[in-house]
C-alpha positions in Angstrom: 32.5 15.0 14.4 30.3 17.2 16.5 30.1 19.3 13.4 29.0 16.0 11.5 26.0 15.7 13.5 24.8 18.7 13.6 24.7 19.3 9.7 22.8 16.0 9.4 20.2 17.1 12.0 19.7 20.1 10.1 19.8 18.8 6.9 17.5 15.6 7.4 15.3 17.0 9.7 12.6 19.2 8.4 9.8 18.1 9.9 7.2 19.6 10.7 4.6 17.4 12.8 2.1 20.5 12.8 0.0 19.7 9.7 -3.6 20.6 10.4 -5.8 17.9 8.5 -8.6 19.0 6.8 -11.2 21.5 8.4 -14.5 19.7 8.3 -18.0 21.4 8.2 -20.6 18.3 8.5 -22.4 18.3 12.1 -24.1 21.9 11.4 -24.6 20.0 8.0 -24.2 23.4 5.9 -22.7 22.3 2.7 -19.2 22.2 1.9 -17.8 24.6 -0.4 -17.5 23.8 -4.6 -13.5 23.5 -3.5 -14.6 20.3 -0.9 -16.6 18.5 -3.9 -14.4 15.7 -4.3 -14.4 14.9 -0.4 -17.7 15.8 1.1 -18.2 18.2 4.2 -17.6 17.1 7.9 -17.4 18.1 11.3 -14.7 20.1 12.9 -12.5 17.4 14.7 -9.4 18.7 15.3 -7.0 16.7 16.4 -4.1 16.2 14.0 -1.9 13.5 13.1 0.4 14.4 16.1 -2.0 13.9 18.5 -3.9 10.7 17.3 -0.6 9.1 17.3 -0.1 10.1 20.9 -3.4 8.5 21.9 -2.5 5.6 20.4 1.1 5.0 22.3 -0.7 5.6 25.4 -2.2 2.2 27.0 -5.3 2.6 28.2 -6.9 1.8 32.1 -7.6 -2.0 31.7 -4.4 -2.4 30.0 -2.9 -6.2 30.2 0.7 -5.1 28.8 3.3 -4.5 31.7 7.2 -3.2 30.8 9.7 -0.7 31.8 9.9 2.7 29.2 12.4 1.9 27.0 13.5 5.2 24.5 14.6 4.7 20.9 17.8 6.2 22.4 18.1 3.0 25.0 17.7 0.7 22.3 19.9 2.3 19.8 22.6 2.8 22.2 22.4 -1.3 22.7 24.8 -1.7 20.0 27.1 0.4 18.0 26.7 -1.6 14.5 24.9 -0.4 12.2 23.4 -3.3 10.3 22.3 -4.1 13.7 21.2 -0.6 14.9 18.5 -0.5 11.8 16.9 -3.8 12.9 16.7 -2.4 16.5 14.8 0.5 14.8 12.3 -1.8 12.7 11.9 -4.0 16.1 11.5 -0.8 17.9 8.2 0.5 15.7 7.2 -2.9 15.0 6.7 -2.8 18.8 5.0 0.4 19.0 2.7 -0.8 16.4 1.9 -4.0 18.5 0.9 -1.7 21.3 -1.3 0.9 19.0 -3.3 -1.8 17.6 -3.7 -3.6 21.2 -4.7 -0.3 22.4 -7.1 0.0 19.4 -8.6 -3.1 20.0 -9.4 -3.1 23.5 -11.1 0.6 23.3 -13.4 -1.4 20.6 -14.6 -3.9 23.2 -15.0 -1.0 26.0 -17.7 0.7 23.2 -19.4 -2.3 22.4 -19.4 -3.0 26.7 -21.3 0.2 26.7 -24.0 -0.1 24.8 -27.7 -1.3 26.3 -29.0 -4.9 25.0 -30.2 -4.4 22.0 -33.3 -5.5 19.5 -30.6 -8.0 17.6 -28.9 -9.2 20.8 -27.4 -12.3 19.1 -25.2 -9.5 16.6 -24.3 -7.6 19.7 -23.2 -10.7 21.1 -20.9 -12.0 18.0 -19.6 -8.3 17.5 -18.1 -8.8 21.4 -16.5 -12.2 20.9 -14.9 -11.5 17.8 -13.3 -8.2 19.5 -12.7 -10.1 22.8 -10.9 -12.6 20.6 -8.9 -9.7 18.5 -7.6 -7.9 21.7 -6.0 -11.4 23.0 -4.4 -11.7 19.4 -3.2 -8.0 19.8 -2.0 -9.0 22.9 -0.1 -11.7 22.2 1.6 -10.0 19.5 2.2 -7.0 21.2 4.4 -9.6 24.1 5.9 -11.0 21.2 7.3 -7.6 19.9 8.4 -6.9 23.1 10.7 -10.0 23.5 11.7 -9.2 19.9 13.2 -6.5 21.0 14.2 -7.8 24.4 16.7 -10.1 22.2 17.5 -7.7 19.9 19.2 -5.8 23.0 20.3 -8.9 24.4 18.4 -8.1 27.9 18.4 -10.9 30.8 15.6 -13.1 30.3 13.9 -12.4 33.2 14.1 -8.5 32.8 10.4 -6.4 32.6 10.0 -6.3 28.9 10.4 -3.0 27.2 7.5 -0.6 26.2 8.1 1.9 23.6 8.0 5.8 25.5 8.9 7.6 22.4 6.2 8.8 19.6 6.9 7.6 15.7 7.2 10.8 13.1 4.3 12.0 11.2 5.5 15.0 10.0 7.4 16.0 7.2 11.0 14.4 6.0 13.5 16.7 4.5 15.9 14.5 2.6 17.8 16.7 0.9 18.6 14.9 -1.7 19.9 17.0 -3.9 22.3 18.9 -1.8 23.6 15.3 -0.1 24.4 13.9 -3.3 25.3 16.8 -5.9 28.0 15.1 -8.3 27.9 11.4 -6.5 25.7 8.5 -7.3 23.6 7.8 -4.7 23.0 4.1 -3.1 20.3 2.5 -4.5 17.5 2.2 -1.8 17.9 6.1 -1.7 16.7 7.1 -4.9 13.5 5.0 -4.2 12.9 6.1 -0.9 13.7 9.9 -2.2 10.5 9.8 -3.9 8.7 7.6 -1.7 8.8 9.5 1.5 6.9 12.2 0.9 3.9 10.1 -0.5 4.0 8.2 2.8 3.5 11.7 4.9 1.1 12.5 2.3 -1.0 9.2 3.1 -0.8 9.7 6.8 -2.2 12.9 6.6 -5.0 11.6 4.7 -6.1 8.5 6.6 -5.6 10.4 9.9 -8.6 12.5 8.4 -10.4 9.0 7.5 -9.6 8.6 11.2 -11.6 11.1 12.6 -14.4 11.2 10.1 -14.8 7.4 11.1 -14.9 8.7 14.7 -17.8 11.0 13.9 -20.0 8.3 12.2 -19.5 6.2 15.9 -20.4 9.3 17.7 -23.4 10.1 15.3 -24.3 6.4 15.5 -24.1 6.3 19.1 -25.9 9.7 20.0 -29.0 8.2 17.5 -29.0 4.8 20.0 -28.8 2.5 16.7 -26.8 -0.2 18.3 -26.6 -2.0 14.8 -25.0 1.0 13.4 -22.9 1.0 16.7 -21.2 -1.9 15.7 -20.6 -1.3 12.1 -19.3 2.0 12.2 -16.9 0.4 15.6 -15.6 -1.6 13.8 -14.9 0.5 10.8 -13.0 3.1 13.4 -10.7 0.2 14.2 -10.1 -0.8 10.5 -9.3 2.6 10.1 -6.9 3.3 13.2 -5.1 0.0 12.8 -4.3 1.3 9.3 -2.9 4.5 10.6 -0.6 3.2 12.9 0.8 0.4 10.5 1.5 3.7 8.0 2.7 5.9 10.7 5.4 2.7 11.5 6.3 1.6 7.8 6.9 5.8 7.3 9.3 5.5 10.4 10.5 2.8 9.2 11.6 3.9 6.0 13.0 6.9 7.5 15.4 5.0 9.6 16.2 3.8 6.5 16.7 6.2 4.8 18.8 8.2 7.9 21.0 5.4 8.7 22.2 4.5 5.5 23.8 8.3 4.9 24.7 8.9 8.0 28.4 8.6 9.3 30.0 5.7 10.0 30.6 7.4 13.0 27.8 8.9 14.3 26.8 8.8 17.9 23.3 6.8 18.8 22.0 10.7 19.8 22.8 11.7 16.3 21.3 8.8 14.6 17.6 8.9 17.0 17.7 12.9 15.9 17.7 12.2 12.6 15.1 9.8 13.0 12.7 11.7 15.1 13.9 15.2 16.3 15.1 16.1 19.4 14.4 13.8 21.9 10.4 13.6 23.1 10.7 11.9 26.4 14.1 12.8 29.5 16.5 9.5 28.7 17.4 7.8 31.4 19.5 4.6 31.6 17.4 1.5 30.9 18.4 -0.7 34.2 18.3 -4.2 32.9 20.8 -3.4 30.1 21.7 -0.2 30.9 22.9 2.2 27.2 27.1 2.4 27.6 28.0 5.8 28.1 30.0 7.1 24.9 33.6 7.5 25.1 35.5 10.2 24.9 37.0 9.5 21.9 33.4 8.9 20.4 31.4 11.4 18.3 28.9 13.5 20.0 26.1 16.1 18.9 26.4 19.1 20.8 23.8 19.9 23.6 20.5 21.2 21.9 21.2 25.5 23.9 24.3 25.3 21.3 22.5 24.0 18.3 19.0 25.3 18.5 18.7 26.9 14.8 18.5 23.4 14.3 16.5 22.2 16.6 13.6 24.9 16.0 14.5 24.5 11.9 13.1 20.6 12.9 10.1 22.0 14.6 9.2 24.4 11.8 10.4 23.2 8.6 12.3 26.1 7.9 15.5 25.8 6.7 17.8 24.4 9.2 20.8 26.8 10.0 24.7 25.4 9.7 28.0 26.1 9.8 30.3 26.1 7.4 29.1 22.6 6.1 32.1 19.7 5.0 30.0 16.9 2.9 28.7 14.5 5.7 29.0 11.6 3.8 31.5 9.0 3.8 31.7 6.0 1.8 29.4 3.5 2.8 31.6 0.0 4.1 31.2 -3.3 4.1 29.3 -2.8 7.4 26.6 -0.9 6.3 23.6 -1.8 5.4 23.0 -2.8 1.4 19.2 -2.9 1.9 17.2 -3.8 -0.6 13.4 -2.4 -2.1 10.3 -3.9 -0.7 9.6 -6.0 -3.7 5.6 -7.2 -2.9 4.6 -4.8 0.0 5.2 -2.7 0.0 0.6 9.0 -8.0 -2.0 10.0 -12.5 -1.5 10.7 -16.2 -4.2 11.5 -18.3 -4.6 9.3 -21.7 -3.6 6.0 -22.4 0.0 5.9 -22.9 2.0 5.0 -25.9 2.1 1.0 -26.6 5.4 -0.5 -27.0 5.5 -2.9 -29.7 7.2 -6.6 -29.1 8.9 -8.0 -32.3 7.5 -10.2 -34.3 7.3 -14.0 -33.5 9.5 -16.0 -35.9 8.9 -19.7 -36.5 9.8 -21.8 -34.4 11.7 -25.3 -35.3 9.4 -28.6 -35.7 12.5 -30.4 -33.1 12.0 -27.8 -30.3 9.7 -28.0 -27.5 6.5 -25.7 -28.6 4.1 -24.4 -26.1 2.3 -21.0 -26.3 -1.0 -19.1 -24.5 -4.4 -20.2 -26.4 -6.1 -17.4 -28.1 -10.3 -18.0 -27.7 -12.2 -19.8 -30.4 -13.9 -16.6 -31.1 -11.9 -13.8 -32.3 -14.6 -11.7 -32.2 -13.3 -11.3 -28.4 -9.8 -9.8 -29.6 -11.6 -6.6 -30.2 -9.6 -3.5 -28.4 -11.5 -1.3 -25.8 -11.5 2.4 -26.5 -13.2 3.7 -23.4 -11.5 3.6 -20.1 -13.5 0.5 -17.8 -16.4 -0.2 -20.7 -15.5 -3.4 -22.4 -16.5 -3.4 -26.1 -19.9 -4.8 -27.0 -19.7 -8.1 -27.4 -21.3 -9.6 -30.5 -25.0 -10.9 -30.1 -23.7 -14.6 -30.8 -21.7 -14.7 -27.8 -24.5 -13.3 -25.4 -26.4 -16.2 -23.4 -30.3 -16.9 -25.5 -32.2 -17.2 -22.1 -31.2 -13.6 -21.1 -32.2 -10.2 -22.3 -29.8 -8.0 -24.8 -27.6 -6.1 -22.3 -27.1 -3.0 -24.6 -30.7 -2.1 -24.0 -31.2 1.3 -22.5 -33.2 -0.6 -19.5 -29.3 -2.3 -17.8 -28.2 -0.2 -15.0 -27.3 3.3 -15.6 -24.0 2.7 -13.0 -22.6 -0.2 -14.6 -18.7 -0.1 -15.7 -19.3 -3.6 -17.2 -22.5 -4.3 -18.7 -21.4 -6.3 -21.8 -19.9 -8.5 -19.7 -22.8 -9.4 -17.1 -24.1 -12.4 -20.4 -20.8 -13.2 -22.0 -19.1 -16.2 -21.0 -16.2 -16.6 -18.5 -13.5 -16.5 -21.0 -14.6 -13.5 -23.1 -14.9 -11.6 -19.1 -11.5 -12.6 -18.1 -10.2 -11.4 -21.6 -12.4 -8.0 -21.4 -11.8 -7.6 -18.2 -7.7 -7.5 -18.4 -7.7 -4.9 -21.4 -9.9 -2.5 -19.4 -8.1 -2.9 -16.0 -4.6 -3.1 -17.5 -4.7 -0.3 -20.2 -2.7 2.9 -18.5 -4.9 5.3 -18.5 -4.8 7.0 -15.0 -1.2 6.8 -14.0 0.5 9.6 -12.0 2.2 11.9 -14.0 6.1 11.8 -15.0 6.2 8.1 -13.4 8.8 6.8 -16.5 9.0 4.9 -19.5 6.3 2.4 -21.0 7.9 -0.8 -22.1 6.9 -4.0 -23.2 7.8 -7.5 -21.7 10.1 -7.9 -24.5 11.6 -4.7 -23.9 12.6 -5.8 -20.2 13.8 -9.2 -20.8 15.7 -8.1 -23.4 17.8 -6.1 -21.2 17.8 -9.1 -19.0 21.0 -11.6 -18.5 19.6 -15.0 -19.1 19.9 -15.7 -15.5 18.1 -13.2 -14.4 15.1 -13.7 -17.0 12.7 -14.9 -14.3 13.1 -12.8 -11.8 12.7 -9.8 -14.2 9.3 -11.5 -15.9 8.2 -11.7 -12.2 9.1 -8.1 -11.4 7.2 -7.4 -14.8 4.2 -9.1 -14.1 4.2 -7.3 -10.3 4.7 -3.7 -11.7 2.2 -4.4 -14.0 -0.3 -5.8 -11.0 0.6 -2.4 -9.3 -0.3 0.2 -11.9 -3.5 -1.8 -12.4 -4.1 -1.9 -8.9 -3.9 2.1 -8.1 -6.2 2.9 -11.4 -8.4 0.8 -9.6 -8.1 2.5 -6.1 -8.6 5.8 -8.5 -11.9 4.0 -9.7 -12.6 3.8 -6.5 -12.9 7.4 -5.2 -14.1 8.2 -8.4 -17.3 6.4 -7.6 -17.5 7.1 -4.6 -17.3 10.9 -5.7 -20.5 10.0 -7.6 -22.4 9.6 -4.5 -21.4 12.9 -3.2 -24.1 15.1 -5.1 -26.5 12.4 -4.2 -26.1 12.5 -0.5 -26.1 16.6 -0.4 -29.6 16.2 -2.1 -30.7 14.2 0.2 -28.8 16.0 3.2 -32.1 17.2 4.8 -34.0 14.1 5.2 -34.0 12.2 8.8 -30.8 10.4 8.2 -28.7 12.6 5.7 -26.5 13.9 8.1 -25.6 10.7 9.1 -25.1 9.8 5.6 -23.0 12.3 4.8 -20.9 11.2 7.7 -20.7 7.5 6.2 -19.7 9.4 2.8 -17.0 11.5 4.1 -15.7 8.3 6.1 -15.2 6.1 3.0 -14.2 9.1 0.9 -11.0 9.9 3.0 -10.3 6.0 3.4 -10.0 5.4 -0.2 -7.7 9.0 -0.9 -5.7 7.3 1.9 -5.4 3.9 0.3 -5.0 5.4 -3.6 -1.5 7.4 -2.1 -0.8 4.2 -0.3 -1.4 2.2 -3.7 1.2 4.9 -5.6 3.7 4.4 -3.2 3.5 0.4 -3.7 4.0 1.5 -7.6 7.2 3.1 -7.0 8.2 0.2 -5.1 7.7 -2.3 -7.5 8.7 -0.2 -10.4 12.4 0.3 -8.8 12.2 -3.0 -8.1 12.0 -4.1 -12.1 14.4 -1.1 -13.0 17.1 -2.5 -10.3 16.7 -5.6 -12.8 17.3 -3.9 -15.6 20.2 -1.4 -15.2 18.2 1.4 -14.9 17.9 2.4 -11.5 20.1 5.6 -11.8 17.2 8.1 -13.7 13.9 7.9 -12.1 12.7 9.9 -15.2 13.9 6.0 -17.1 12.2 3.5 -14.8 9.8 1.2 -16.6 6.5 1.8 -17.1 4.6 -1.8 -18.2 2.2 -1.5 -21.4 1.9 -5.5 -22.2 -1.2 -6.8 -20.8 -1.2 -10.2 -19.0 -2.1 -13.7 -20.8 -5.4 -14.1 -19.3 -7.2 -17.0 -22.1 -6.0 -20.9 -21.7 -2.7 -21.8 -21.8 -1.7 -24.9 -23.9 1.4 -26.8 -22.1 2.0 -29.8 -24.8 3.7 -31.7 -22.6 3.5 -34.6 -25.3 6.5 -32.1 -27.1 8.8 -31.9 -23.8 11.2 -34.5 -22.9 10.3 -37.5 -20.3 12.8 -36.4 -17.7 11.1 -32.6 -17.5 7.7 -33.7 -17.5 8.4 -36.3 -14.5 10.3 -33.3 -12.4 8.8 -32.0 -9.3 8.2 -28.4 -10.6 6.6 -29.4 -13.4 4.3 -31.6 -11.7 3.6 -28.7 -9.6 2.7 -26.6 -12.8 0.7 -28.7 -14.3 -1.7 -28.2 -11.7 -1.1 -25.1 -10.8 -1.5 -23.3 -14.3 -5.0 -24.6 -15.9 -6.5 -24.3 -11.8 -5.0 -20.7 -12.1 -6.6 -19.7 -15.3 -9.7 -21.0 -13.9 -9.5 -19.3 -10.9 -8.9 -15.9 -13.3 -11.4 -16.9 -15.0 -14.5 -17.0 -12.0 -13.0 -14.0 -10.2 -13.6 -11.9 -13.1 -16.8 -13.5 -13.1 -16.9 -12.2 -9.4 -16.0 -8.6 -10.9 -18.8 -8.5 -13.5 -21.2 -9.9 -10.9 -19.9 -7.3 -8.0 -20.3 -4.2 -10.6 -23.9 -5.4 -11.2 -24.9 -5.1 -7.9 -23.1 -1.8 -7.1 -24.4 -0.2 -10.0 -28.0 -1.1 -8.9 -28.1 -0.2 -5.1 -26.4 2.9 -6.8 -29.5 3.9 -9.2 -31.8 3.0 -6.1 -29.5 5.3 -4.2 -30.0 7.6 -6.5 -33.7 7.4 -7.2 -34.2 7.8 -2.7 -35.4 4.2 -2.7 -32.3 3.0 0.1 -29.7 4.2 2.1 -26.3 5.3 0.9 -24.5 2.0 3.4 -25.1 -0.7 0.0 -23.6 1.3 -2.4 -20.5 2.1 -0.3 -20.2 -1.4 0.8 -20.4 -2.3 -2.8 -17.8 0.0 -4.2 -15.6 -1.3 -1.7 -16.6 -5.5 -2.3 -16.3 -4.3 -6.5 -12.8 -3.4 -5.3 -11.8 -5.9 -3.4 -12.4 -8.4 -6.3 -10.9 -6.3 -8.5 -7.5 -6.5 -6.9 -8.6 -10.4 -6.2 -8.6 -10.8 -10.2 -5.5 -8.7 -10.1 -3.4 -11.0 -8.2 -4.8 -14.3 -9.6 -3.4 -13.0 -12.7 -0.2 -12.2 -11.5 0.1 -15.9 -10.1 -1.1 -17.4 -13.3 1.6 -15.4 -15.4 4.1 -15.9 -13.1 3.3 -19.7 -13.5 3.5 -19.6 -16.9 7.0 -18.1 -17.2 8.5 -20.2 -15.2 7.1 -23.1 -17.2 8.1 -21.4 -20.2 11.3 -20.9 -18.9 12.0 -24.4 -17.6 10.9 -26.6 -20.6 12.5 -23.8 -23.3 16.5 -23.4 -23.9 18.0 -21.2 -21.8 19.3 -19.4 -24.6 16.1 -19.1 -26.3 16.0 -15.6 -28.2 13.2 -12.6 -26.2 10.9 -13.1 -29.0 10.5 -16.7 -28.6 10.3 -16.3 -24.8 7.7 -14.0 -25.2 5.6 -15.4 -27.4 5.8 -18.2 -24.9 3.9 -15.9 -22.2 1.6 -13.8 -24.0 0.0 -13.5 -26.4 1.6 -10.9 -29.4 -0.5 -7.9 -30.2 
């Protein structure tokens, strides 16, 4: 079993925690090479990922949080079940998360304590309350992930609470998939964590860099005395940490899950925490309220790191890790392993729209069976397809408001993604709106196999109809939302030539900085987005038998019902329209459409503004600071409108699925839910 160990340390474990982030060029403000055009220049900060998450594990002076050092080895070796051992893990980071963002948080209220009264002293004032107020939040919950894990390791209750002393792992994660499970099907979490891992590194490594260019707009903001842009830019560098310690822990995370479902039955807590981490960071030593029960002899152990250290150096280089003569390390997983199942709500581009899958014709349906259907709008005119990606079709003059001026005039904004929409009315937006967002047009490449609704509950059991429309209606809310985190950098990559024009004026430096900042966030958040697609895509092929080939996993092409949706409960018998669920749904659908319905509103109204602080922006008439706050409010409501449509659809199907037969053939489902193309 020693032998065991070592070959899956070597194996899993080719990290490499060294990655240098991105050299950045910005306080000598030279101009960054044509190469750095999508992300623009920067300073030369150079800490890496390593390092910032260091910082953040280490409690400041000040600090309220008391404990004894607990190692991931001390709380491992609390129990030898496995099940068990994986929610000591998640409790484990979940705790060093708690701690990060408390830390986080209180270094925020020590800047703003610094700063000198300033000319908007009431600002200053509600910027420190609302911080003092977050760092007792981050305290409480940093207390309640230490009894969490207290529990977890059944310590005394009036033991010092544990604090984390060893570091999460931000580099690299060598699966080995291939080798691990050459001629044997793999268990199902594995194939989507296979693909997902390396997307979280990926997304570390990029919103450590939004870290420190956020750290550069304080220190520019602070060394120009603004105290206003103090604030702001303080608080953007705790947004920004926060979010790279909660990826730094979901990554560990899903490493430990990865790690502890092939792993031996068998293998020793030391084994399991090196393949989780590497060789141990911090000297172990026995955790005295519940101190870790020294292994048996009969139990498995890896042998001392002088014996093994090919591997150990293979870990800290990512070189291939040397073994012996290797017996496959796998075993069957038993009933006491985990069977853990893919995040399903929370949790990269293909060029062209892809191919549409067409849903069968609907056939007629009986004048004795209950009847219900979406609405198509009174004016047809609006069922026009958009052939441009994110520019609705020009609507026709008789649906454009009298009172207002002819939108397709060369005097709308210049910047506008949506400016046929900014007179139409609400219904002809929502409708627009959903067949620019949802057409796949910017998907990563190879990501699987377009299908239509019909296509996925036809491969449905008629049990599991529901919960397959709902995992439709999510994918298809995923792929929408990363094209839209895509839009996203793409605007902001249209400010970048604007800000290098303007680089030698009294604040260009500065709002360069802001640039960079926002620019790194959003590559950060677009990986981030992807790896929530693969998520919720596995999660709708795990519905329909087709988890196996990640080349097959569905790819969603219907667009959602987004127009009225006509319930005729006059047609559906007494005893369903009196039930509690349908009550429910009658509310809940028509206040959902309407809700769809205003936040696209919200989305025309949001793109208006951006474009126009934009074209000032561009004509040298403001500051860069509206048109990055506005690409990021344009988003926001993007993915608001996103969601609301995924409620309202989800609504509907379950109507549809309640007052219809349960043996009612896909077409008629279907046509119960969407519209047909």
């Amino acid at each position: 079993m020693h032998l065991v160990g070592i070959v899956l340390i070597g194996l899993l474990l080719g990290q490499s925690s060294d990655a240098v982030l991105p050299a950045r060029t910005f306080r000598d403000n030279r101009v960054p090479a044509a190469s750095q055009s999508t992300v623009v220049g920067s300073t030369t900060n150079r800490r890496r990922s390593p390092e910032l998450i260091a910082e953040a594990t280490t409690l400041p002076a000040g600090s309220a949080l008391t404990g004894q050092p607990l190692t991931l080895l001390n709380a491992l070796g609390s129990t030898m079940d496995r099940r068990e051992q994986l929610d000591m893990v998640r409790s484990y980071w979940q705790l060093v998360q708690a701690v990060a963002e408390y830390h986080f948080c209180l270094e925020a209220v020590q800047t703003l304590d610094s700063l000198t009264s300033s000319a908007d002293a009431a600002s200053q004032r509600l910027a420190q309350a609302s911080l003092s107020a977050m760092v007792r939040r981050a305290e409480l919950a940093a207390v309640a992930a230490q009894c969490d894990l207290g529990r977890r390791m059944h310590l005394p209750t009036g033991a010092a609470l544990p604090l984390p002393s060893d570091r999460p792992h931000v580099g690299g994660y060598r699966t080995n998939f291939q080798e691990l499970f050459a001629g044997r099907t793999p268990p199902e979490p594995i194939v989507l964590l296979e693909r997902v891992l390396p997307i979280r590194r990926q997304t570390i490594d990029d919103q450590a860099a939004a870290v420190l260019a956020a750290e550069d707009v304080l220190a520019a903001a602070r060394e120009s005395g603004d105290a206003a842009a103090v604030i702001t830019s303080n608080a953007e560098l705790l947004e920004q940490r926060r979010t790279f310690v909660q990826l730094v822990c979901q990554y560990n995370r899903e490493i430990a899950q990865y790690g502890l479902i092939v792993a031996s039955p068998a293998a020793s807590p030391q084994a399991l925490v090196a393949m989780l981490i590497g060789p141990s960071q911090t000297p172990v030593a026995p955790f005295v309220p519940n101190a870790v029960r020294p292994a048996a002899a009969s139990e498995p152990m890896v042998a001392p790191a002088q014996t093994n250290a090919s591997a150990a150096e293979g870990w800290r280089t990512n070189g291939p890790a040397a073994t012996a003569a290797a017996p496959n390390p796998l075993q069957s997983l038993g009933k006491n392993e985990p069977t853990l199942a893919p995040p399903r709500d929370d949790m990269t581009r293909q060029t062209g729209a892809m191919e549409v899958a067409t849903e069968p014709a609907v056939g007629q349906l009986k004048k004795n069976e209950p009847t219900l259907a979406p609405r198509r709008p009174s004016n047809e005119a609006l069922d026009v397809p958009v052939t441009k990606p994110l520019v609705p079709v020009e609507l026709p003059a008789k649906t454009r408001t009298a009172n207002k001026p002819d939108v397709s005039s060369a005097s709308r904004n210049s910047s506008s993604l949506y400016p046929a929409l900014q007179q139409a009315a609400p219904a002809a937006r929502v409708k627009q709106l959903s067949i620019a967002l949802y057409w796949n047009r910017s998907l990563p490449e190879g990501l699987g196999r377009p299908m239509s609704l019909a296509d996925c509950v036809g491969r449905a059991t008629e049990t599991d109809r529901q919960a397959t429309i709902e995992s439709y209606w999510r994918l298809r809310q995923r792929t929408a939302a990363y094209q839209a985190m895509t839009q996203q950098e793409e605007l902001l990559e249209e400010l970048a030539p604007m800000a290098l024009e303007r680089r030698g004026a009294s604040t260009g430096a500065a709002e360069m900085l802001r640039l960079e900042a926002a620019q790194r966030a959003a590559r950060a958040a677009t990986r981030e987005a992807h790896a929530a697609l693969l998520g919720a895509q596995y999660d709708l092929a795990s519905h329909i038998g087709l988890t196996d080939d990640p080349g097959a996993w569905p790819v969603p092409t219907t667009v959602p019902h987004s127009g009225g949706y006509a319930l005729r409960l006059d047609a559906q018998p007494r005893s369903v329209v009196e039930s509690w669920p349908i009550r429910r749904l009658t509310t809940e659908i028509p206040t959902l459409g309407e809700a769809a319905q205003r936040q696209a509103s919200a989305v025309v109204e949001a793109d208006a503004v951006r474009a126009a602080n934009m074209d000032r922006y561009r004509a040298a008439s403001v500051s860069i600071d509206p048109s990055l706050k506005d690409i990021a409010r344009q988003t926001q409501q993007t993915l608001a409108l996103l969601e609301t449509l995924t409620d309202y659809n989800r609504a509907i199907a379950e109507y549809a699925l309640t007052v219809l037969p349960a043996s009612s053939p896909t077409n008629r489902l279907v046509a119960a839910l969407v519209i047909q193309p």
